[in-house]
C-alpha atoms as one frame of an Amber mdcrd trajectory, in Angstrom:
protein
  58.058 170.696 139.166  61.446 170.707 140.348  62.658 167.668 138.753  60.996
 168.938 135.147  63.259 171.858 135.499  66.387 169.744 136.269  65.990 167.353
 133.438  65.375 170.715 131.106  68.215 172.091 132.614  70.079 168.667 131.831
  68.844 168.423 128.610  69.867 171.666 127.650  73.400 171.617 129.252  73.635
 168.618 126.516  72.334 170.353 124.163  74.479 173.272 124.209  77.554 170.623
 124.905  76.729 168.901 121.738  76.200 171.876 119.982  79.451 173.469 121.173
  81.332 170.268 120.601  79.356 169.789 116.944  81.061 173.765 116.174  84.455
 172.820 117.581  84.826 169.658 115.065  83.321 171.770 112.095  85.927 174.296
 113.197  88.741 171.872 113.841  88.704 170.296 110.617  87.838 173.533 108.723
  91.502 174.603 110.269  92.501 171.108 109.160  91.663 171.714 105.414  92.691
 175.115 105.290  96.191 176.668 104.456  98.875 178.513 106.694  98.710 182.066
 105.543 101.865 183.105 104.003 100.108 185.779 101.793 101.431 185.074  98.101
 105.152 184.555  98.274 107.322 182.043 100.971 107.871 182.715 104.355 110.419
 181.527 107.005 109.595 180.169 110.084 113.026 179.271 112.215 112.473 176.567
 115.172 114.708 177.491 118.165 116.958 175.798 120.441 114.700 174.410 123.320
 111.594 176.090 121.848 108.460 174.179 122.994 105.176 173.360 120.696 103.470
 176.013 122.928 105.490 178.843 121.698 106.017 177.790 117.829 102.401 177.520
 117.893 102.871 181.322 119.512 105.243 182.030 116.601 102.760 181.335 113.983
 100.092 183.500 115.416 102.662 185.881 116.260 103.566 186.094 111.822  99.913
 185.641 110.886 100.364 182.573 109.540  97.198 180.993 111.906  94.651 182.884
 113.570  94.749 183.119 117.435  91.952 180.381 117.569  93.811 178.105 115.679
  96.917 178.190 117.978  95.419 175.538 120.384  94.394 173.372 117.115  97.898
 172.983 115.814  99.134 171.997 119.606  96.206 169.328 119.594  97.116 168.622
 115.905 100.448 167.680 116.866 100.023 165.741 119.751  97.234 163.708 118.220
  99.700 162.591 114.825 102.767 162.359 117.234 104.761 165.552 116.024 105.314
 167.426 118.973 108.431 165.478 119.922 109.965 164.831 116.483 109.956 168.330
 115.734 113.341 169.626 114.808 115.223 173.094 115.362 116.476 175.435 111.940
 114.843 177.217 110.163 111.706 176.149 107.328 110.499 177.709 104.316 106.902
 177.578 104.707 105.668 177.728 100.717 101.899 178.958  99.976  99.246 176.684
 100.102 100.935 174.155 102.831  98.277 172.833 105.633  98.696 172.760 109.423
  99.576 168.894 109.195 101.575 169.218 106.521 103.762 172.107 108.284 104.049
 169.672 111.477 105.453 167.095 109.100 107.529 169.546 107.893 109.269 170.640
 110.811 108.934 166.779 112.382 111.395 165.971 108.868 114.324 167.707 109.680
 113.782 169.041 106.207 115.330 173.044 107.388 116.589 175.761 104.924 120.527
 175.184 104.416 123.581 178.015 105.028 126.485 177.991 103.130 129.447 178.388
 104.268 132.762 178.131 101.765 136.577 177.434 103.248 139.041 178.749 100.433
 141.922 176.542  99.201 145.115 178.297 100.480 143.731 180.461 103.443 145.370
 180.472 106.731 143.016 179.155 109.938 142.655 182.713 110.763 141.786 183.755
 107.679 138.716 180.997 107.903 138.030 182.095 111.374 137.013 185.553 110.187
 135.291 184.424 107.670 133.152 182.379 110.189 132.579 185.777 112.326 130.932
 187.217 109.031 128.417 184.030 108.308 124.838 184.966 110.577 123.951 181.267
 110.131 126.524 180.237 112.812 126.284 180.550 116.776 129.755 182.144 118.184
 131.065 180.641 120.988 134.941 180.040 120.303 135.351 182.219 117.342 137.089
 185.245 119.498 139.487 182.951 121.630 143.037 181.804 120.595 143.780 178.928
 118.390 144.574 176.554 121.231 141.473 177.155 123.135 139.285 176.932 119.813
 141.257 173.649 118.668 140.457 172.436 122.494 137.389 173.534 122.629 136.759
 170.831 119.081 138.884 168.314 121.183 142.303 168.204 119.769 144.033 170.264
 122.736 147.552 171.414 121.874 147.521 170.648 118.358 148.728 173.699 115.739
 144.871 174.204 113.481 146.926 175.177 110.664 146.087 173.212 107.711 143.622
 170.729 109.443 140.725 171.900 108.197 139.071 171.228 104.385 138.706 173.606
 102.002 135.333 173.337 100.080 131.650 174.640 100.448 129.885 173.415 103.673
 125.848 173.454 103.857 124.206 173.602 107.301 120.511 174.659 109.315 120.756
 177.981 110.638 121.558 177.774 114.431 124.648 175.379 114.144 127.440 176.266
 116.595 130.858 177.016 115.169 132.100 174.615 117.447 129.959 171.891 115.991
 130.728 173.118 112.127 134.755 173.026 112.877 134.640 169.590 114.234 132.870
 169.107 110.896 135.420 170.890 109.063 138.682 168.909 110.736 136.655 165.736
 110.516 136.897 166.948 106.601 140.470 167.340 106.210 141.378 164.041 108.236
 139.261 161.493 106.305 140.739 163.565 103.221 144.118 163.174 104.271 144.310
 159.355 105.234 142.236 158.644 102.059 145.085 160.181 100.303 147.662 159.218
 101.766 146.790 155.156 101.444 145.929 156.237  97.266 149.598 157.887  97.273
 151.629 156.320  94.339 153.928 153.702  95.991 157.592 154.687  95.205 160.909
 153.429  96.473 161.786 157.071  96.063 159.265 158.901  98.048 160.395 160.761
 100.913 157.403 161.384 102.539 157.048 158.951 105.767 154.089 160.459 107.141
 150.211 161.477 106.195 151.242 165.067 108.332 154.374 165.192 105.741 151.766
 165.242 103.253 149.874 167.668 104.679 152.728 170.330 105.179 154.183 169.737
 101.786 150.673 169.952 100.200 149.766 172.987 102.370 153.317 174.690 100.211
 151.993 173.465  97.001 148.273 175.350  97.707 150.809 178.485  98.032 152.698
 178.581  95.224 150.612 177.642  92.852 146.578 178.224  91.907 147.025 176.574
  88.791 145.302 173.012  88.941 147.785 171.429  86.037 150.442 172.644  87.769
 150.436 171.291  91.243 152.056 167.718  90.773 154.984 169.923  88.656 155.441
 171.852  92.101 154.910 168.910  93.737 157.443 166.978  92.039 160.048 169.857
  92.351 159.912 169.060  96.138 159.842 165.910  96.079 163.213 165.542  94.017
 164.709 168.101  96.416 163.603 166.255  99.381 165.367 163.249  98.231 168.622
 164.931  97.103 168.723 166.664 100.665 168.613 170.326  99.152 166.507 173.344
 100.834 163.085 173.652  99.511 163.840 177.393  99.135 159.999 178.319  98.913
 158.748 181.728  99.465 155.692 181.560 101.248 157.252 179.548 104.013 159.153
 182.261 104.755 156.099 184.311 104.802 154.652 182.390 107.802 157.333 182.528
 109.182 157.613 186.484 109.535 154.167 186.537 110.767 152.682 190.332 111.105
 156.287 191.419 110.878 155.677 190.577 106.660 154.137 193.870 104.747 153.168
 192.829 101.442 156.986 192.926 100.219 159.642 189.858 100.482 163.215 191.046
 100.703 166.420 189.709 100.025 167.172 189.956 104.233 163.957 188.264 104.763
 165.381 185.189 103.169 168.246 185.212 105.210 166.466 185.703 108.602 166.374
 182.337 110.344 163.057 180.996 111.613 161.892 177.274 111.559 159.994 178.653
 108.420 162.667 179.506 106.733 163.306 176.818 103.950 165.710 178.998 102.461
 168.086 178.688 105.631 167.027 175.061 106.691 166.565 172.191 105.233 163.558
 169.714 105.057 159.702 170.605 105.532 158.391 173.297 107.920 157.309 172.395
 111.216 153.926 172.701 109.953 151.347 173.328 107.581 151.405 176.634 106.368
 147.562 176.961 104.785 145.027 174.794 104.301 145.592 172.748 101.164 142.681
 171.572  98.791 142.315 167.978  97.516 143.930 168.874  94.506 147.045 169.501
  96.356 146.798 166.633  98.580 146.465 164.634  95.171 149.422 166.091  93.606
 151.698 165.663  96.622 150.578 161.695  96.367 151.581 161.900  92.435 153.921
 163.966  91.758 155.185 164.067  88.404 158.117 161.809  87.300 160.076 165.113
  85.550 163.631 166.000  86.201 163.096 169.456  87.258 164.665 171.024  90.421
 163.443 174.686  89.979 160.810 177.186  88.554 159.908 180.845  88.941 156.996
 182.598  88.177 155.939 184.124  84.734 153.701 187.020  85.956 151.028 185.536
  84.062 150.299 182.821  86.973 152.303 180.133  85.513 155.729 179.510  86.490
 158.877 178.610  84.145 160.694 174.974  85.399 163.939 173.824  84.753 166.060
 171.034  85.458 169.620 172.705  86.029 170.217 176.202  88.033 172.203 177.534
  85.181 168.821 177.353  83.375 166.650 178.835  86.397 169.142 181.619  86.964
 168.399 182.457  83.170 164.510 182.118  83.723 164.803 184.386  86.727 166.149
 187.288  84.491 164.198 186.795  82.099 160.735 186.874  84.121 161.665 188.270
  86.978 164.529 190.976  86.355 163.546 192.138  82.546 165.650 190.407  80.832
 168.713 193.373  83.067 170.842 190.268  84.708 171.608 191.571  88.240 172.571
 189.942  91.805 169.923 187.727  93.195 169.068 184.865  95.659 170.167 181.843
  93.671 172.619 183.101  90.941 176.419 181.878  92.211 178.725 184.461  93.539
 181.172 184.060  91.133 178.917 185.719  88.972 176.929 188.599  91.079 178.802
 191.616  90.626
């Protein structure tokens, strides 16, 4: 009698095994056939730094994207095709209609919804660094410390960041460190800048002996002009006065220069103040770069144009006037700059201020 009830007893242990494990299969591939709920529109899903399968698995209950059955199906999902350690941190757009497997393959892809992020031809490092601050894509870590502990914290210690990083529009997954997307940045500008400086034109007369002379004199050209036609005309003009040893005379050296100490309005003093900005009291290029110059300016500064100009002055229109002589400057500055009402200024000669 006894052994009749422990084979029924057997018997139905297997059956309800059997039975248990026939429902689990019919379930597990009725979760394999069916679709993460994301309702009718997209939704986001963002993969963390260190996150385990466990707790993405969590994440998905946690949005209602699978029920709270289903979480142990997706680990088992992913360990059976081999996801669980390809899967990638960012963040995913999850589209309507995408299966369980098909979102593991997803996040095992790298595949993750890009940031933008978009460095402006002519801004000063800071200027980019608060401009970072703003983007919610990118980790802080460095962005509140000085310039020298941000450009050692990207591993060029003691170096000046001005001008070493390239101006254009950067994509990235959400997550990445600004320490990681300014090495990307400087990377940028120093491929850039070798690149252009082996394509310079080669020129007996060519002052420039260095890639970081091209870089400073480029950085000016960003400055004065926004014009794109115009650059290797302002480049030229510095080029020529490079070689015949006179001052560069630029304005928005002297700007740097004055630091905070500048309010908007450039006086006749300020030219005359000495700093090692000052191109209108010393000759030769700056110390350094003074913004961060585009490629266009980087171009121009390689090909300057083969004119005989020496001078220009803005229109007001964004264009600037050139000339070749100062007699013919002086007469452009009155006209654009003074009204046409000739009156004492930087470069007119003494003999005829009054």
């Amino acid at each position: 009698m006894k052994t009749q009830i422990i084979k029924y007893s057997v018997v139905s242990v297997l059956v309800l095994l059997l039975a248990t494990g026939a429902w689990l299969i019919t379930d597990y591939n009725r979760f394999l056939n069916s679709s993460v709920n994301t309702g009718q529109e997209d939704m986001r899903l963002e993969v963390r730094p260190g996150q385990s399968l466990r707790s993405i698995a969590g994440d998905l209950y946690y949005h209602g994207m699978i029920e709270d059955k289903h979480v142990f199906y997706f680990r088992v999902l992913a360990r059976l095709r081999g996801n669980a350690a390809r899967i990638h941190i960012g963040e995913y757009l999850v589209r309507p209609g995408t299966t369980p497997a098909a979102l593991l393959d997803q996040l095992s892809s790298g595949k993750v919804m890009l940031y933008s992020q978009t460095i402006i031809e002519g801004w000063r490092f800071r200027q980019m660094i608060a401009s970072l601050r703003q983007n919610p894509a990118i980790v802080k870590t460095v962005l509140d410390k000085s310039d020298q502990e941000i450009m050692a914290a990207i591993g060029h210690p003691e170096q000046h960041p001005e001008g070493r990083f390239l101006p254009e529009t950067y994509r990235f997954p959400k997550g990445t460190r600004d320490t990681d997307f300014l090495k990307r940045v400087y990377d940028a500008m120093a491929t850039e800048l070798n690149r252009q400086w082996q394509a310079r034109a080669k020129n007996t007369n060519y002052p420039l002996e260095t890639a970081e002379e091209m870089l400073i004199l480029a950085s000016i050209v960003e400055k004065e002009t926004g014009v794109t036609e115009e650059r290797p005309q302002i480049a030229g003009v510095f080029i020529r006065r490079l070689l015949k040893n006179m001052r560069l005379q630029t304005d928005p050296t002297v700007i740097y220069g004055m630091g905070d100490k500048f309010k908007g309005n450039l006086r006749r003093r300020d030219l005359r103040r000495d700093t090692p900005y000052n191109t209108y009291t010393r000759k030769g290029l700056p110390p350094t770069p003074i913004a961060l110059p585009g490629r266009g300016s980087l171009y121009a500064v390689g090909h300057p144009d083969d004119s005989k100009t020496l001078y220009f002055v803005a229109r007001g229109d964004g264009r600037h006037k050139f000339a070749e002589t100062l007699d013919q400057h002086n007469n452009n500055v009155i006209k654009y700059q003074l009204g046409g009402r000739a009156r004492p200024f930087s470069s007119m000669p003494a003999n005829k201020k009054k």
